[in-house]
VOLUMRO-677623 format. One record per residue: z, x, y of N, C-alpha, C, CB in turn; residue in three letters; residue number from 1. Coordinates in Angstrom, 1 decimal. Glycine has a CB too. Layout:
! VOLUMRO-677623
NODE      nZ      nX      nY     caZ     caX     caY      cZ      cX      cY     cbZ     cbX     cbY  residuo  num
NODE       Z       X       Y       Z       X       Y       Z       X       Y       Z       X       Y      ALA  NUM
...
***
This chain:
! VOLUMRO-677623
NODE      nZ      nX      nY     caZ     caX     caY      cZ      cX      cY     cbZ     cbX     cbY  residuo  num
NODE   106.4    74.5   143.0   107.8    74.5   143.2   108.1    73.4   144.3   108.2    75.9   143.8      UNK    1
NODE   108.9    72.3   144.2   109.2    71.6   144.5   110.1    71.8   146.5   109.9    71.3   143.2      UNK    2
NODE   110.5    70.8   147.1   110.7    71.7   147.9   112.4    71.7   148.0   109.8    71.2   149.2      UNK    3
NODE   113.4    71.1   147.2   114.5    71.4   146.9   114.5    72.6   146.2   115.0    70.5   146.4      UNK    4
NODE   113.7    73.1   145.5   113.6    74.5   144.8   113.5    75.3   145.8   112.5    74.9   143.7      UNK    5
NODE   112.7    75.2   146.7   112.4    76.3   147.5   113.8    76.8   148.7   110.9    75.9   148.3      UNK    6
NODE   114.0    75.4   149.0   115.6    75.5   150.0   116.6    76.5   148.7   116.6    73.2   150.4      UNK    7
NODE   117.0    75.9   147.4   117.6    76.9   146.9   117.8    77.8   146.4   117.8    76.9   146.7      UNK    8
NODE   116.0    77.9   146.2   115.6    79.4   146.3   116.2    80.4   147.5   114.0    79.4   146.5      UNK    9
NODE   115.5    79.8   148.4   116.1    80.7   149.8   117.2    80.6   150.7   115.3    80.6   150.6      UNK   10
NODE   118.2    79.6   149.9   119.5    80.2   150.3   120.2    80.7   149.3   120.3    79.2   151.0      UNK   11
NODE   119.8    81.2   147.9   120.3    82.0   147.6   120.2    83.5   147.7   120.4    81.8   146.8      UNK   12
NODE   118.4    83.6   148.2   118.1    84.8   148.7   119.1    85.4   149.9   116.7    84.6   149.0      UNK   13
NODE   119.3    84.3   151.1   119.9    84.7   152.3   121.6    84.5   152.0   119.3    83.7   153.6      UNK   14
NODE   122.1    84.0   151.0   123.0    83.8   151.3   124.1    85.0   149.9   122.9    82.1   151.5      UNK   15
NODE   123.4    84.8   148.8   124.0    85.7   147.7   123.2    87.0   147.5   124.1    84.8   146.3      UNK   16
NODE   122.4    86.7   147.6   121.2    88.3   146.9   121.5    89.8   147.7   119.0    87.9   147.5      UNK   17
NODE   122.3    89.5   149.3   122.5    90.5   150.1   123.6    91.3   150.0   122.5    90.2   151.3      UNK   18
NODE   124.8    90.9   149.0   126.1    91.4   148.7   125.9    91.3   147.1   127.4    90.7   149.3      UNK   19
NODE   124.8    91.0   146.3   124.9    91.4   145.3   123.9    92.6   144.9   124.8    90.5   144.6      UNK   20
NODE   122.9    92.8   146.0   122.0    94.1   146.0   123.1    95.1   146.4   120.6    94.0   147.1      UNK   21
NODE   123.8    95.1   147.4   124.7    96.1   147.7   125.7    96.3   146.2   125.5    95.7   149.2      UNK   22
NODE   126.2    95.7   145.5   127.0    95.7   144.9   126.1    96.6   143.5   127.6    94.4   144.9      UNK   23
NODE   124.5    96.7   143.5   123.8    96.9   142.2   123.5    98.5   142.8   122.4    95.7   141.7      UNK   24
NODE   123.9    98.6   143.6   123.5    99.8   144.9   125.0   101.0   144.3   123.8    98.9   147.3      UNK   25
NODE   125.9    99.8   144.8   127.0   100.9   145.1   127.3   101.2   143.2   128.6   100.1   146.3      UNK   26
NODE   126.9   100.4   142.3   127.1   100.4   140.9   126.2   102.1   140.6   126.3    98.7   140.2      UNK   27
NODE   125.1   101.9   140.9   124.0   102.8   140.7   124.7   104.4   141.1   122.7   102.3   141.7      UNK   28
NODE   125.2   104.0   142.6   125.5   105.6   143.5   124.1   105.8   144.6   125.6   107.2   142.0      UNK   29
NODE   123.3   105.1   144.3   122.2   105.2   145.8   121.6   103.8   145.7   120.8   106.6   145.7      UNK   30
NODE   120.2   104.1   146.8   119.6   102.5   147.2   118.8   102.6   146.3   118.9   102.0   148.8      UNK   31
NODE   119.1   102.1   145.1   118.1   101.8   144.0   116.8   100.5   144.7   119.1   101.1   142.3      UNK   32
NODE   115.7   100.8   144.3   114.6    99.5   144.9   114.5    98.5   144.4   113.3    99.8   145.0      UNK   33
NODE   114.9    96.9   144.7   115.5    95.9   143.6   114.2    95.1   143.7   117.1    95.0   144.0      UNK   34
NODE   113.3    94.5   142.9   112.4    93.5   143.1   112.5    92.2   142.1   111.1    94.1   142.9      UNK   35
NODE   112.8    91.6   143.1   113.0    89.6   142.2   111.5    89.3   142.5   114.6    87.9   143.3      UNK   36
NODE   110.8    88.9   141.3   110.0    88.0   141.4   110.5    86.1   141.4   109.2    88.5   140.3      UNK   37
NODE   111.2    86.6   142.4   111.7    84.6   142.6   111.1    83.6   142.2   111.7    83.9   143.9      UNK   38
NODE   109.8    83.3   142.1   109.0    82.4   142.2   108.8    82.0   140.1   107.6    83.2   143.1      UNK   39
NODE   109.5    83.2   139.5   109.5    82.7   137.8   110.8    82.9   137.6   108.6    83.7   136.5      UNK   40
NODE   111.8    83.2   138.6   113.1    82.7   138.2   113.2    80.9   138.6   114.2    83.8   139.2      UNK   41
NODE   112.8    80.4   139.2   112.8    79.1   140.1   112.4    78.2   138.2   111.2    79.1   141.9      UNK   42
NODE   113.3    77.4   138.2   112.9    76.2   136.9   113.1    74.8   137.5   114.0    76.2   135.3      UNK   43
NODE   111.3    74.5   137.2   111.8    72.9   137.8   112.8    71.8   137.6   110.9    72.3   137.7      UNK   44
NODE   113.2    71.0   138.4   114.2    70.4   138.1   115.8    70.7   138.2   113.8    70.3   137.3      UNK   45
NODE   115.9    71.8   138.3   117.4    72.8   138.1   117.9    73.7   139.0   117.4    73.7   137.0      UNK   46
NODE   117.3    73.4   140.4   117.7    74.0   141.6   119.2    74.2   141.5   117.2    73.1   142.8      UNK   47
NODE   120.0    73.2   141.1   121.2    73.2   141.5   122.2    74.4   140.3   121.7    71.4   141.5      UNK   48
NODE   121.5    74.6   139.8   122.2    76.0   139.2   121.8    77.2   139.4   122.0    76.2   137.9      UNK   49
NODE   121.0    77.6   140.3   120.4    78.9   140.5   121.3    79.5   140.9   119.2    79.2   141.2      UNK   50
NODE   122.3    79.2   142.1   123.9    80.4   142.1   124.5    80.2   141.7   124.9    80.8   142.9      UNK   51
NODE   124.8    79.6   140.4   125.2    79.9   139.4   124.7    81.2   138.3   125.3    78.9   139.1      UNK   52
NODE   123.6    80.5   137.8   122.8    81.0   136.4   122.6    82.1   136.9   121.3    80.4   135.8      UNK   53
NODE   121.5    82.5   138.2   121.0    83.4   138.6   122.0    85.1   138.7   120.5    82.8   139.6      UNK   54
NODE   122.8    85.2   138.9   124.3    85.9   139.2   124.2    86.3   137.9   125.8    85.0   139.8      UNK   55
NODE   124.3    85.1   137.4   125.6    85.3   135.7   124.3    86.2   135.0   126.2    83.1   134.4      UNK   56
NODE   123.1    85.9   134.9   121.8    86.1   133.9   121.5    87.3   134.3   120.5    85.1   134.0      UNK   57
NODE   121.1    88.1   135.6   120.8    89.3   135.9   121.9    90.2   136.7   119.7    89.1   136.6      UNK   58
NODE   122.3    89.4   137.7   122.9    90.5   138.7   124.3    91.2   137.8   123.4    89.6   140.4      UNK   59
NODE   125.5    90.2   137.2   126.3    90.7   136.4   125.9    92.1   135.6   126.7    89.7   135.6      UNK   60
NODE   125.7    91.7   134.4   125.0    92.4   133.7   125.0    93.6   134.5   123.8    91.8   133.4      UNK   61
NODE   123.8    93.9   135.4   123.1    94.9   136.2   124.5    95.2   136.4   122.0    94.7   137.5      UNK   62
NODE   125.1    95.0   137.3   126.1    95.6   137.9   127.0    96.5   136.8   126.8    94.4   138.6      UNK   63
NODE   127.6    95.7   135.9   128.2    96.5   135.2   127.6    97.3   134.5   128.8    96.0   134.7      UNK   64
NODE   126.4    96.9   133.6   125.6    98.0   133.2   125.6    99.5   133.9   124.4    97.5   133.4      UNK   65
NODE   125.2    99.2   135.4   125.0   100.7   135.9   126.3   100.6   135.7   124.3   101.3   137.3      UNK   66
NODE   127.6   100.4   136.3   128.6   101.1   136.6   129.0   101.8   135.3   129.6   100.4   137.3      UNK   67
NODE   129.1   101.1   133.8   129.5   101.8   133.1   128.6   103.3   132.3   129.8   100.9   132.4      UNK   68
NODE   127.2   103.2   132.4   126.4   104.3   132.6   126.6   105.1   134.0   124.9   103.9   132.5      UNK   69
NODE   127.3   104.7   134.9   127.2   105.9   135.6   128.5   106.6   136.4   126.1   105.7   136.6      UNK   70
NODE   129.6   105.9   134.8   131.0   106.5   135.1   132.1   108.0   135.3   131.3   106.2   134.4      UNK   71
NODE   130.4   109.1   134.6   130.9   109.8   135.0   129.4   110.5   135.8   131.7   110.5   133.9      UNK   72
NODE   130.0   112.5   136.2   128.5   112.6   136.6   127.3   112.7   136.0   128.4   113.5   137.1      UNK   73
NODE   127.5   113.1   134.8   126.4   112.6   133.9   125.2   111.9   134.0   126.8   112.0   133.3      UNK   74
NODE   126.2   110.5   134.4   125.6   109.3   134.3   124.7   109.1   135.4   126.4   108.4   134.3      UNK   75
NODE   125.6   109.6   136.3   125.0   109.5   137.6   123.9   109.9   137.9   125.5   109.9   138.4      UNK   76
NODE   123.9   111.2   137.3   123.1   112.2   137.7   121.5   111.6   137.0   123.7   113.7   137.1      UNK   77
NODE   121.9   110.9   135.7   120.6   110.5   134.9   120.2   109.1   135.5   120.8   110.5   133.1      UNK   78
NODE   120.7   108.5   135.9   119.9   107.0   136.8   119.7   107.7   137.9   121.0   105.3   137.3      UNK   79
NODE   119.9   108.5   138.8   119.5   108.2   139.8   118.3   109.4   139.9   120.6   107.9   140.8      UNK   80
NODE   118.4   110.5   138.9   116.9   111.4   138.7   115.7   110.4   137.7   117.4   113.0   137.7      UNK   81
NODE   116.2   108.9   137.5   115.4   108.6   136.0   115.1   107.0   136.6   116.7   108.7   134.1      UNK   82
NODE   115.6   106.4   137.4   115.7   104.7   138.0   114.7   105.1   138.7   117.2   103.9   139.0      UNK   83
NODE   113.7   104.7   138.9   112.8   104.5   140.4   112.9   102.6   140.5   110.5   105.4   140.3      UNK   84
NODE   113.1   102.3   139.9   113.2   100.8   140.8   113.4    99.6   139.4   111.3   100.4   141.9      UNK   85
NODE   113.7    98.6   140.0   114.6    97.9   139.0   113.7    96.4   139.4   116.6    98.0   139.4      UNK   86
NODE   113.2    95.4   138.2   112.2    94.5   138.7   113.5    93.6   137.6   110.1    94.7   138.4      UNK   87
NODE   113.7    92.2   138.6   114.2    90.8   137.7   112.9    89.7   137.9   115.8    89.9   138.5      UNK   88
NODE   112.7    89.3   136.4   111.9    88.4   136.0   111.7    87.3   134.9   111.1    88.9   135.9      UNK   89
NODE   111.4    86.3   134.7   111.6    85.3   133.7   110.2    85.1   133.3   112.5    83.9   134.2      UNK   90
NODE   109.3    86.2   132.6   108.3    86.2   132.1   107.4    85.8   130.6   108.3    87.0   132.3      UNK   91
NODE   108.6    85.8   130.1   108.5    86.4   128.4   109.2    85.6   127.6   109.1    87.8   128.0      UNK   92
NODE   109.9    85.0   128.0   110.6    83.5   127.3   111.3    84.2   126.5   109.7    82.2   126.4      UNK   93
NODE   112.1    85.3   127.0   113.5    85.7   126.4   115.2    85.1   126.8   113.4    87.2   126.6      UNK   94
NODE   115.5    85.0   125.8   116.5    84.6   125.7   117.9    85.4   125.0   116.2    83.7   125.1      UNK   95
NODE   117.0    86.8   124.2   118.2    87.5   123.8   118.7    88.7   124.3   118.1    87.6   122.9      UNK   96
NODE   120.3    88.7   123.9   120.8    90.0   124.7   119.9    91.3   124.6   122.2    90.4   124.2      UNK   97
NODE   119.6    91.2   123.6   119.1    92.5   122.6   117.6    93.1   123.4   118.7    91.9   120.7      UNK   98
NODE   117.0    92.2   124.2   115.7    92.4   124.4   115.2    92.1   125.8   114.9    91.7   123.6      UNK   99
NODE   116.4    91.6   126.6   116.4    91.5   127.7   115.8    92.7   128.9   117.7    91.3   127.7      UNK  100
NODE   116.0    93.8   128.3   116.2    95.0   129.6   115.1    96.0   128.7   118.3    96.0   130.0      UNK  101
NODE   114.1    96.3   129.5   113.4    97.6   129.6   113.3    98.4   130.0   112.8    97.7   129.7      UNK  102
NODE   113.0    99.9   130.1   113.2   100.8   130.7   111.5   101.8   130.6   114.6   101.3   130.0      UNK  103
NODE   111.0   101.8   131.7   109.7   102.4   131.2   108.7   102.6   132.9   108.8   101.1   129.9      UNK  104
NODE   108.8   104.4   132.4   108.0   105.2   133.6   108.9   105.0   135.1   106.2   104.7   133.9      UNK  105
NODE   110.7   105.1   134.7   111.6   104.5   135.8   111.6   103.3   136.2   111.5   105.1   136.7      UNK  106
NODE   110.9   102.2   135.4   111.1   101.3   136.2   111.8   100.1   135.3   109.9   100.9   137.0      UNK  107
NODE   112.7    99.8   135.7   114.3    99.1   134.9   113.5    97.3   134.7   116.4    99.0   136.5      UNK  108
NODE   113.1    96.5   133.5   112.9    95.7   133.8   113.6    94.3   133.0   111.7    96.0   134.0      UNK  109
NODE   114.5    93.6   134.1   114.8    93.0   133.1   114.1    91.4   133.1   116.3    93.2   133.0      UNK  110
NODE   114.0    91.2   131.9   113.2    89.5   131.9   114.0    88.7   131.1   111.5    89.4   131.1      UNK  111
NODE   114.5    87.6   131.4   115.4    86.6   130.5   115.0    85.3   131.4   117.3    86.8   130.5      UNK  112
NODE   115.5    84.4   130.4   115.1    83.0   130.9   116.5    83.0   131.9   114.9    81.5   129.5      UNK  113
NODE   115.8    82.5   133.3   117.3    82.3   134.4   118.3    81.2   134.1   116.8    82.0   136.1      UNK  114
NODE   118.3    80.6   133.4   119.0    79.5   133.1   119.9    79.4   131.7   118.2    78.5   133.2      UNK  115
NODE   119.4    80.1   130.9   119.8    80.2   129.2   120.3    81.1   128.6   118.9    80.2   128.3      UNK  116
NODE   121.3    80.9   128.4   123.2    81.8   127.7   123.3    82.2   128.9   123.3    83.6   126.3      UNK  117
NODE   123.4    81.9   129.8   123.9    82.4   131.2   125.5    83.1   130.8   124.0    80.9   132.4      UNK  118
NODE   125.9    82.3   130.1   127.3    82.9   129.7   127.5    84.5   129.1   127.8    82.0   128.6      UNK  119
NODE   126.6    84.5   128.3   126.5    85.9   127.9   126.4    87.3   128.3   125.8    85.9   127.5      UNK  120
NODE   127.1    87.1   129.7   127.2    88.3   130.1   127.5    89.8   129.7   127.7    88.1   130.6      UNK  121
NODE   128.5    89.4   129.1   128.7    91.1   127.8   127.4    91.3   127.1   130.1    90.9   126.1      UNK  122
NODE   127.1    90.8   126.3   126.0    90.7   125.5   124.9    91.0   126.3   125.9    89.3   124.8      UNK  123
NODE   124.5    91.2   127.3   123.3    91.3   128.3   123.2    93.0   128.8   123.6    90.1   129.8      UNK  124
NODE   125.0    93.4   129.0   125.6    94.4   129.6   125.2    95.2   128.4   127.2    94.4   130.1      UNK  125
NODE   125.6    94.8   127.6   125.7    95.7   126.6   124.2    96.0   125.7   126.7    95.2   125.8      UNK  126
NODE   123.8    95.5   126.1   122.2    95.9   125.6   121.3    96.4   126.9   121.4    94.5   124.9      UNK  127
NODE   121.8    96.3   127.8   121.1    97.3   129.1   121.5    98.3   129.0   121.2    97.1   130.5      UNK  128
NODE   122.9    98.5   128.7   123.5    99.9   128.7   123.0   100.8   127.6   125.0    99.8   128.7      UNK  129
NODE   122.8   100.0   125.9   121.7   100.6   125.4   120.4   101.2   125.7   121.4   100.0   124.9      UNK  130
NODE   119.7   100.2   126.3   118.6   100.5   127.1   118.3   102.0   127.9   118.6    99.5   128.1      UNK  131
NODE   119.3   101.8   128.7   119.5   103.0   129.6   119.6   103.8   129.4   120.2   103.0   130.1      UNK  132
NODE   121.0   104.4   128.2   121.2   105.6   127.6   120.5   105.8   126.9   122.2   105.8   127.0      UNK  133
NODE   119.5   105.4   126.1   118.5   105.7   125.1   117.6   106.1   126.3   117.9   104.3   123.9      UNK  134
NODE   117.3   105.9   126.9   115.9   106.2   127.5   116.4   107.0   129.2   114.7   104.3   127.7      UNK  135
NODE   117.3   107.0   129.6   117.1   108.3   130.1   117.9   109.7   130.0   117.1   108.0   131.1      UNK  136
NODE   117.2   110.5   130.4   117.3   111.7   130.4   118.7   112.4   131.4   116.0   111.9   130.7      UNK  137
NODE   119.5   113.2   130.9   120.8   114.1   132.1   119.8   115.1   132.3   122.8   115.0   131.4      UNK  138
***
């Protein structure tokens, strides 16, 4: 990792990651446990989009995802007896909405390339929220 990656690695950690964890928090209804593997979100060369991409590719998504799974009590009740912790990662050279988000032994995982369809936010929402409802339990 270059050392312009790493500066914007870590001012997006200090500067965006702290009001969008709260925001994946208050979506949920408790302190869900959030783990970025940073180091496979980081693409060489493309520092200068990570607050951008990064937001648009995971945290959106997340956010609305839980809020619309956990609009009523229901919902609530099943993320936060069924979530033990939520991992973002760019492992798997995914790219599609459809396959983005896993759900397995509570732990929420989602993997997409951090830079690619960034736009696709519905499309991301809406297949976590699949995810979700299929696999947990009221």
């Amino acid at each position: 990792m270059t050392l312009a990656e790493r500066r914007a690695l870590k001012e997006f950690e200090t500067d965006q990651f702290p009001a969008l964890k709260t925001r994946v928090e208050e979506a949920a209804g408790f302190p869900v446990p959030l783990e970025v593997q940073w180091d496979t979100l980081a693409v060489p060369g493309e520092s200068r989009l990570y607050a951008e991409s990064w937001p648009a590719v995971y945290f959106e998504p997340l956010i609305a995802g839980l809020a619309t799974v956990c609009r009523d009590e229901i919902g609530r009740e099943a993320v936060k007896g069924g979530l033990k912790k939520i991992v973002m990662q760019n492992t798997s050279g995914c790219v599609n909405a459809d396959y983005w988000a896993h759900l397995e032994d509570g732990v929420l995982t989602l993997d997409h390339e951090s830079l690619t369809n960034s736009g696709d936010i519905e499309a991301r929402t809406k297949g976590l929220v699949a995810v979700l409802e299929s696999g947990l339990s009221a």
